[in-house]
N, C-alpha and C positions, 0 to 999 in steps of 0.2 A: 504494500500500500504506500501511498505516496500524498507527503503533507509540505508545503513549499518547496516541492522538488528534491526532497531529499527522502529517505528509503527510510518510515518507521516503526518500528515495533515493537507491538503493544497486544496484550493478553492477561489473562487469569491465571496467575500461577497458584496453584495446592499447596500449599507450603507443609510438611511438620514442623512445628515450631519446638523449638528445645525447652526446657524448663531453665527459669532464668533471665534471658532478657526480656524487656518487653515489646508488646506489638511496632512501640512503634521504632526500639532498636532493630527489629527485624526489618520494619522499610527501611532504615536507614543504610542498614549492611548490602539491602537487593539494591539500593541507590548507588551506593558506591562500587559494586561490584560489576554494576550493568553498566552506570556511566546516565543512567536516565533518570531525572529531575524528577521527571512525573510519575510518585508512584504513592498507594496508599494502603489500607489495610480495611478489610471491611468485616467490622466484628471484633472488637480487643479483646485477649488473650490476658489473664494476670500473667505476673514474671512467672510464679508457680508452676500456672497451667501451660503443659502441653499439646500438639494434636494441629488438627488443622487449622490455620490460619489463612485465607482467603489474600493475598497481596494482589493487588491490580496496579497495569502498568500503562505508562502511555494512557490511550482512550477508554482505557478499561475502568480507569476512576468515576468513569461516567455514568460507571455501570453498579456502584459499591450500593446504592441505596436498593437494588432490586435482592444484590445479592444478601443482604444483610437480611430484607423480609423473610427469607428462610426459615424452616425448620431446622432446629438445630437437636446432637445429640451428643451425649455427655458421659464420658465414668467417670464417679466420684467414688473415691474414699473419704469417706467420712470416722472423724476420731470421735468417738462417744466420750463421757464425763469430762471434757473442759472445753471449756467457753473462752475465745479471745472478743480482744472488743475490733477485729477487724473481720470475724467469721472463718478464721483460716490460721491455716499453721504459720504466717510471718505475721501474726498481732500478737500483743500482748495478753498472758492471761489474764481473764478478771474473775472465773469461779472454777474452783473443782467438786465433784463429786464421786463417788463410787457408781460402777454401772452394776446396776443391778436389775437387766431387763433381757427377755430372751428374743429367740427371732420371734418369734410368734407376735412378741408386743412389738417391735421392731416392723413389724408386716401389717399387724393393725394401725400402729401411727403412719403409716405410708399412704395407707388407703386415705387420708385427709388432706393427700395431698394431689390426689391425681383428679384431672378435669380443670376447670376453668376456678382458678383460686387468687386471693388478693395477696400482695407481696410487698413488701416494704423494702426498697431495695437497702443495703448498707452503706453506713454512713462511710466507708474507704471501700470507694469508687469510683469508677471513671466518668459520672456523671460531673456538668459543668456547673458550676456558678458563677456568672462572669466572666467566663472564659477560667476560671483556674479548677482543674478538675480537684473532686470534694476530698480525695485524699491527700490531697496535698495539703487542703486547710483543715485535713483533721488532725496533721500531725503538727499544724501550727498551732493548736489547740482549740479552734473554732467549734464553737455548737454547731456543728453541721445538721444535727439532727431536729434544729427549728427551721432548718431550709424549709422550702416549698417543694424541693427535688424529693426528698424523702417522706413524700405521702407515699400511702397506699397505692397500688396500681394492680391492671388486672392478667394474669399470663395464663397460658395455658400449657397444663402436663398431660400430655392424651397417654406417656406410658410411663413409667415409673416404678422399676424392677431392683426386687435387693438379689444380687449377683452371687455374694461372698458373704458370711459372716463369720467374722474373728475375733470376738468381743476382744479388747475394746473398741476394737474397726468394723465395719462392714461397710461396703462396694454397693453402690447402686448404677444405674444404668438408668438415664434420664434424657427421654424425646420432651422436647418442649419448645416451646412459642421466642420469636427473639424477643430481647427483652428483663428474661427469665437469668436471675442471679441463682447461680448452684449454692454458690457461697449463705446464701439467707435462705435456702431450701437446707442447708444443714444442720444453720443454728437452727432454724424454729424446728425443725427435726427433734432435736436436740432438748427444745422447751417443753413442748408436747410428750416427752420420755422423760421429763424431769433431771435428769443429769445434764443436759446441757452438752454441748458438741461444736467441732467445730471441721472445716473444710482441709483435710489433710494432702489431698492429692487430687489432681483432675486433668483429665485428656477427651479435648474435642473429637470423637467417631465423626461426626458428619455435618456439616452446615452446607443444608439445601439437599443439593443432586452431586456435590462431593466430598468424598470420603477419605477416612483416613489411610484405607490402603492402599491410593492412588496418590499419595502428598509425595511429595519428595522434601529431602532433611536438606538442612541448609550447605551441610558439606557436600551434598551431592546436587546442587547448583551452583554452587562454586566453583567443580570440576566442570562442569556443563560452560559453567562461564570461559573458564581456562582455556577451553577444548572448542569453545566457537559455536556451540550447539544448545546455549541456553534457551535461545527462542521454540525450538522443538520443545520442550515443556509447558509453554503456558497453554493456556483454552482460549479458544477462539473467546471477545466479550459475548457474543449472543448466549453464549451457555449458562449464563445468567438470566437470560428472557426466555429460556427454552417451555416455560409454559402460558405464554402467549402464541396466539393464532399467529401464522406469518401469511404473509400479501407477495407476491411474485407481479415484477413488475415488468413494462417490455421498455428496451431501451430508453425512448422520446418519456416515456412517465420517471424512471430512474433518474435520466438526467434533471429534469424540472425539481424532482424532490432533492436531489443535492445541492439544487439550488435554493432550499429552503422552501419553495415552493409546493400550494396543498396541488393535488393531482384526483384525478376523477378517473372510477376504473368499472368495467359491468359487472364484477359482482357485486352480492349486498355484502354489510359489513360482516366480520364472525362473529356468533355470539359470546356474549361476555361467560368468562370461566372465573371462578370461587377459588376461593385458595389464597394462599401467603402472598402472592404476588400480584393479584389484585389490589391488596388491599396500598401498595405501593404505587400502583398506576392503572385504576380501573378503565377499561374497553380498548390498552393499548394493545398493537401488534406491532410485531417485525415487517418491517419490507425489507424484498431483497430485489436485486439487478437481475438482468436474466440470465447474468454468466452465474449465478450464486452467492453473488457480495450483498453483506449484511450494509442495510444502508442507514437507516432509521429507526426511529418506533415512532406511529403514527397513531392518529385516533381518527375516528368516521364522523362525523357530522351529518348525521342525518338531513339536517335542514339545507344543507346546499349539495347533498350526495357528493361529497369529495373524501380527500385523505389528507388531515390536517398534519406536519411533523410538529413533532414533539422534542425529539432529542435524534439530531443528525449527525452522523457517524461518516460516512463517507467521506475520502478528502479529494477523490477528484472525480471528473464525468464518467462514467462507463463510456465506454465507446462501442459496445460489441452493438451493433441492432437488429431486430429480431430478422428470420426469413420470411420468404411469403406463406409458409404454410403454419409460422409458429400460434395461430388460433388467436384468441380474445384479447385485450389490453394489458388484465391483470389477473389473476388466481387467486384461490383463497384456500391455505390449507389448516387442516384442522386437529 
């Protein structure tokens, strides 16, 4: 692809992230390593947690809010009988107690957490105030917990499985809504069992449609970088919109829409699909060129039957145009 004439690229890399830095040490190392300015993280990672981290690069940043709506999924080790005041093994303690609780009680305080439940996120987090995220001012000593950021809100756990049990540990396995703090799914774990608990270990399985046995670790992008071949790893951006409907478009309509311009095609629009990625850009779709270049995401306008852009990806004209037996304007698949 090509952006003022010069050759550039830009994708979805998998990352596993190591435990230890943080997300956004991890852009900083694929910035330096790649040599490219443009690069982000969609989803933060504690230093703690491992597993997958989403890095977008280039035009892919454009892409972080679709990928973020995702499903995500989680193993946690969780420490029964102590309480930090950060939810996790790098806070300070503030209570101990003996555990004195089986799986059984362990399986039944779980069941009150799965389904659409209200969550208080923790006060050291990566939530903003003012631009200075809340951990930072809770180690200045800020009442963060009279913010506004630390109301209630609502997440949803559709699975929520105990894995392992090692008293004083047990491993859960947690599908849930973004959004959703593991770390305040521990403590209150943890309250509701009366000994108190707190976030010992955790590793991202999945955010979205990738997974963690598809990530690659940072040393083995590094080689990749060394050896000339790191572009072969990342994901095309559209792998991010992959459940929006896509529009096929013919030549004379691709060019028009890289030109920012809305375009008119015979089919009707596709209908709107439910899920995570709705609720980040409801009735949009992918258009693509007719050689198969991702160019857009567009929305339909009923009232003038066109194809309005939304967010324009393409950096130069197609050129291919169609033959004379290539059929209709545009397509609609589904």
């Amino acid at each position: 692809m090509l952006y003022g004439g010069t050759p550039v690229i830009d994708g979805i890399l998998n990352l596993d992230k190591p435990r230890g830095p943080t997300s956004h040490d991890v852009v900083g190392r694929v910035r330096t390593l790649t040599g490219v300015r443009r690069v982000g993280h969609a989803g933060t990672l504690d230093p703690l947690a491992t597993g997958v981290l989403l890095v977008c690069i280039g035009r892919a940043t454009r892409v972080t809010e679709y990928l973020m709506a995702g499903q995500k999924v989680y193993r946690a080790r969780v420490r029964l009988g102590i309480a930090t005041d950060s939810y996790d093994a790098e806070g300070q303690v503030v209570a101990e107690a003996p555990v004195e609780v089986s799986r059984a009680q362990v399986e039944a305080a779980l069941a009150r957490f799965r389904g659409a439940i209200t969550q208080v996120p923790p006060a050291y987090s990566a939530l903003k105030h003012k631009g200075t995220p809340l951990h930072r001012l809770a180690r200045q000593g800020v009442e963060v917990k009279r913010l506004s950021l630390l109301k209630a809100r609502r997440v949803e756990i559709p699975r929520l499985a105990l894995t392992a049990w090692e008293p004083p540990e047990c491993t859960l396995e947690v599908t849930c809504s973004p959004g959703t703090y593991v770390r305040a799914l521990a403590h209150d774990l943890g309250q509701v069992l009366g000994c108190g608990a707190h976030l010992a270990g955790l590793t991202r399985l999945a955010s979205g449609d990738f997974c963690l046995e598809d990530a690659v670790t940072l040393d083995e992008f590094a080689q990749a970088v060394s050896e000339g071949r790191w572009p072969d790893l990342l994901h095309p951006l559209d792998a991010a919109l992959a459940s929006f409907p896509a529009l096929h478009l013919d030549a004379d309509a691709a060019r028009r829409l890289c030109l920012g311009q809305a375009v008119s095609t015979s089919p009707q629009p596709p209908s709107s699909r439910g899920g995570e990625k709705e609720a980040a850009g409801v009735g949009l779709t992918r258009a693509y060129g007719p050689d198969g270049t991702f160019l857009a995401l567009v929305a339909y306008d009923p009232a003038s039957d066109i194809w309005r852009p939304r967010k324009v990806f393409c950096t130069r004209r197609p050129e291919s145009r169609p033959g004379p037996d290539e059929g209709p304007v545009g397509g609609v698949e589904r």
